[in-house]
C-alpha positions as CSV (number, residue, x, y, z in Angstrom):
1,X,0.0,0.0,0.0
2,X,2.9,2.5,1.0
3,X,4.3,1.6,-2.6
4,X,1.1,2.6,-4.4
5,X,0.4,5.6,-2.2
6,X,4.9,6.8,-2.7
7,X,3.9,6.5,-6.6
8,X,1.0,8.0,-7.2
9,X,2.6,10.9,-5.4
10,X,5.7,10.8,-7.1
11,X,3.7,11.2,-10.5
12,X,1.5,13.5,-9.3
13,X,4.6,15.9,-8.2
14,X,6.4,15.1,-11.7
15,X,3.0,16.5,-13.2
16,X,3.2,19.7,-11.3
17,X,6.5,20.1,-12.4
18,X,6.3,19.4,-16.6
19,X,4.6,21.9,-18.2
20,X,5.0,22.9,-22.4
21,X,3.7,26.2,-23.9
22,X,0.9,26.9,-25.6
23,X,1.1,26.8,-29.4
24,X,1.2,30.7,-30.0
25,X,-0.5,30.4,-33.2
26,X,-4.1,28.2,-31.4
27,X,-6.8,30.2,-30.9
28,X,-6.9,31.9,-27.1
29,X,-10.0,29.4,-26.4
30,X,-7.5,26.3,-27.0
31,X,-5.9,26.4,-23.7
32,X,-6.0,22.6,-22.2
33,X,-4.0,23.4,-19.1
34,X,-3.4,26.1,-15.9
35,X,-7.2,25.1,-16.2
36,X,-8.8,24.8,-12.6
37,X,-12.0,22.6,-12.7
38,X,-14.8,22.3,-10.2
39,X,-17.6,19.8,-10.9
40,X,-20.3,18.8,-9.1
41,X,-22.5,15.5,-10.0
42,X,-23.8,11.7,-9.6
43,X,-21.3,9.0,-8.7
44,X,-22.6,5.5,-9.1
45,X,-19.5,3.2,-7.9
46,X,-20.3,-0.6,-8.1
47,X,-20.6,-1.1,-4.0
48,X,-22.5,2.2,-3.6
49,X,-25.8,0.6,-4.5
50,X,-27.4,3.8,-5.3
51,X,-26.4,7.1,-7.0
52,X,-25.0,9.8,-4.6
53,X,-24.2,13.2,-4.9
54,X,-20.3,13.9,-5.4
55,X,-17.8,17.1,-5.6
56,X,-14.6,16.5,-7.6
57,X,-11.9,19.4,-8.1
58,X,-8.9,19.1,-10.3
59,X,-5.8,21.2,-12.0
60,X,-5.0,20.4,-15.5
61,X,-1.6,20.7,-16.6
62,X,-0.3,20.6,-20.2
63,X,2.1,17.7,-20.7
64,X,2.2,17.5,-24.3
65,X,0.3,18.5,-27.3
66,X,-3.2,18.1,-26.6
67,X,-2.3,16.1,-23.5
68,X,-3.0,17.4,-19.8
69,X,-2.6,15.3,-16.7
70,X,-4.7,16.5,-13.5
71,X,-4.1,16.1,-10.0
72,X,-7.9,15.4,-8.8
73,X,-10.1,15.2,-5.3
74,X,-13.0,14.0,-4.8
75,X,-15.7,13.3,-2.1
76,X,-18.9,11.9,-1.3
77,X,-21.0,10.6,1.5
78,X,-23.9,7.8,2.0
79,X,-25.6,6.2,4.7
80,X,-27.8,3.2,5.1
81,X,-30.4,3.8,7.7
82,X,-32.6,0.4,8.9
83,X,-33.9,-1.7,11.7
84,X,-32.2,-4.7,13.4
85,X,-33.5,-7.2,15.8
86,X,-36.4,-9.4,15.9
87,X,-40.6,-9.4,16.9
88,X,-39.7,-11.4,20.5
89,X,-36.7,-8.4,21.5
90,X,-38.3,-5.8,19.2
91,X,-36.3,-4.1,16.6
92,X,-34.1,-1.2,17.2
93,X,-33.0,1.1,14.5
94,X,-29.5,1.6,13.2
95,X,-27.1,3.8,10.9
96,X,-24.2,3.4,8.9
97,X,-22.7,5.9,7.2
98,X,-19.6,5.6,5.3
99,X,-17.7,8.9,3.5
100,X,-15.3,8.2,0.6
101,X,-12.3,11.1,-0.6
102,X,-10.6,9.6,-4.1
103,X,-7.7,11.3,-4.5
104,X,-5.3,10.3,-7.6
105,X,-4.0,11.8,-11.3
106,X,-6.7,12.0,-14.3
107,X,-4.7,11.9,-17.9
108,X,-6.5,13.7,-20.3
109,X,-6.6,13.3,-24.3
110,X,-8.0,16.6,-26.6
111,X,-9.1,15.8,-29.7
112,X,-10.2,18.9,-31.2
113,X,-7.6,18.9,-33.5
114,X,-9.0,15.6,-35.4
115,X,-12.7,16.7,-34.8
116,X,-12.1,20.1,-36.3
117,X,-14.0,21.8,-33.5
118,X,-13.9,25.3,-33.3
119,X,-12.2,27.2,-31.0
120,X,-14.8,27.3,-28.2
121,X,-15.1,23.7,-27.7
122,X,-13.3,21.1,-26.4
123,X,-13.7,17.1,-26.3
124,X,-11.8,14.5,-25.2
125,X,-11.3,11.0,-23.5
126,X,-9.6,10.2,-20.1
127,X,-8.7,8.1,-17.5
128,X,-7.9,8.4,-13.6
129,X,-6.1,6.6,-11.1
130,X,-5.2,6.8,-7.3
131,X,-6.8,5.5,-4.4
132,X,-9.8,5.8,-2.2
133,X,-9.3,6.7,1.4
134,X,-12.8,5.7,3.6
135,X,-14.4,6.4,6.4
136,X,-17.4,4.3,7.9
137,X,-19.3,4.4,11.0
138,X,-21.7,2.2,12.6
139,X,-24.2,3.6,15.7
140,X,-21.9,2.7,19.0
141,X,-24.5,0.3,20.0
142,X,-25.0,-1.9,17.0
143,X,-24.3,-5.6,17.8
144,X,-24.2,-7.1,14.8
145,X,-21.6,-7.6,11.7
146,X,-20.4,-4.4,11.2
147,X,-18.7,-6.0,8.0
148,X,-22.2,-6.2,5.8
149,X,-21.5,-3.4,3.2
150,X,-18.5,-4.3,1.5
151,X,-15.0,-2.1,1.7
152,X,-14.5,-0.7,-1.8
153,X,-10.7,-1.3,-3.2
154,X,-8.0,1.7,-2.1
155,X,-7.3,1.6,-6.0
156,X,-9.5,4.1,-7.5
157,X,-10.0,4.0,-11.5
158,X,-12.2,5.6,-13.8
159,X,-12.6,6.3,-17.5
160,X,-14.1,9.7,-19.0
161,X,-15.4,11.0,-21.9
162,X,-16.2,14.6,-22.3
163,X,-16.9,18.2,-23.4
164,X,-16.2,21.7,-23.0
165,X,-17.9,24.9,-24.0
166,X,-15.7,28.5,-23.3
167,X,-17.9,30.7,-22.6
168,X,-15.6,33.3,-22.3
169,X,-11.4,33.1,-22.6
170,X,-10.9,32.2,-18.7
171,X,-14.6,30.6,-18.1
172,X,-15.9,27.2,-19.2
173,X,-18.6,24.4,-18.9
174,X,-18.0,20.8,-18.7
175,X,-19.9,17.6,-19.3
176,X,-17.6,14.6,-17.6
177,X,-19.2,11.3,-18.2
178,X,-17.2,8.5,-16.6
179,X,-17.3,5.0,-15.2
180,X,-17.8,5.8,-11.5
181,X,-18.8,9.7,-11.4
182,X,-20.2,12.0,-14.1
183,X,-20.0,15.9,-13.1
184,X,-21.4,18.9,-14.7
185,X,-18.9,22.0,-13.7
186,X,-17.3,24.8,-14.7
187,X,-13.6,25.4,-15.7
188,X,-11.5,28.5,-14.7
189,X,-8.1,29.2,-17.5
């Protein structure tokens, strides 16, 4: 686990620290990175169950042509609420909540050259990676398996596909549709 956690912050520092110009001749709406995005939207993980509501922030940084890679956060909460016991004892009613932070680098692939999009929109295909640090809780007083919702994996990954529309030169909307969250946000150059 140390191993995994040393990397992923090893590549997440070498991504703060690689950084290319801009093309000087692309349009001013083709900036990909120094791009600050806030996105707020569904997650739907595998052990969740249900949908729940999730905040992700990130901060692209151009690697290579058309290329960013993004140190993200993440973070969402659930709980289960329910009744435990039986008709002789009467039932008594519990909680569980459980509160998940992925934290991790997303790599990010333009292709607006290929598409021929104009200079106001961007789309492109990603994928993240890290880990999942979580929190759970049961009531103090619950006596039975406090094991019943499964533990999701500390390795967090994700594939995206998505847009953007500039609304301006330093503001932009996003659609991020992905394998575990899709966000709607905005985007700050």
């Amino acid at each position: 686990m140390k191993t995994k956690i040393t990397t992923l912050i090893l590549l997440m520092a070498l991504s703060f620290g690689v950084t290319y110009a801009q093309d000087q001749t692309a349009a001013p709406y083709e900036k990909y990175g120094n791009t600050f995005n806030i996105g707020a939207g569904i997650g739907y993980y595998g052990y969740i169950g249900h949908p729940v509501p999730v905040l992700n922030l990130s901060y692209e940084f151009d690697v290579a042509r058309s290329f960013t890679l993004a140190p993200f956060v993440g973070i969402y909460t659930t709980g289960y609420d329910y009744y435990y016991g039986n008709p002789q004892d009467g039932y008594r009613y519990y909680n569980y909540r459980e509160t998940v932070v992925p934290v991790g680098l997303k790599g990010t692939y333009y292709f607006d050259r290929l598409l021929n999009a104009g200079p106001r929109w961007d789309f492109y295909a990603a994928a993240s990676i890290g880990f999942a640090i979580v929190s759970s809780s049961w009531d103090a007083d619950y006596p039975g398996d406090r094991n019943v919702y499964a533990k999701p994996s500390p390795l967090f990954l994700d594939a995206h596909i998505g847009a953007r529309f500039h609304m301006t030169g330093h503001v932009g909307a996003f659609l991020d549709l992905s394998t575990g969250v899709s966000t709607i946000g905005l985007s700050f150059h």
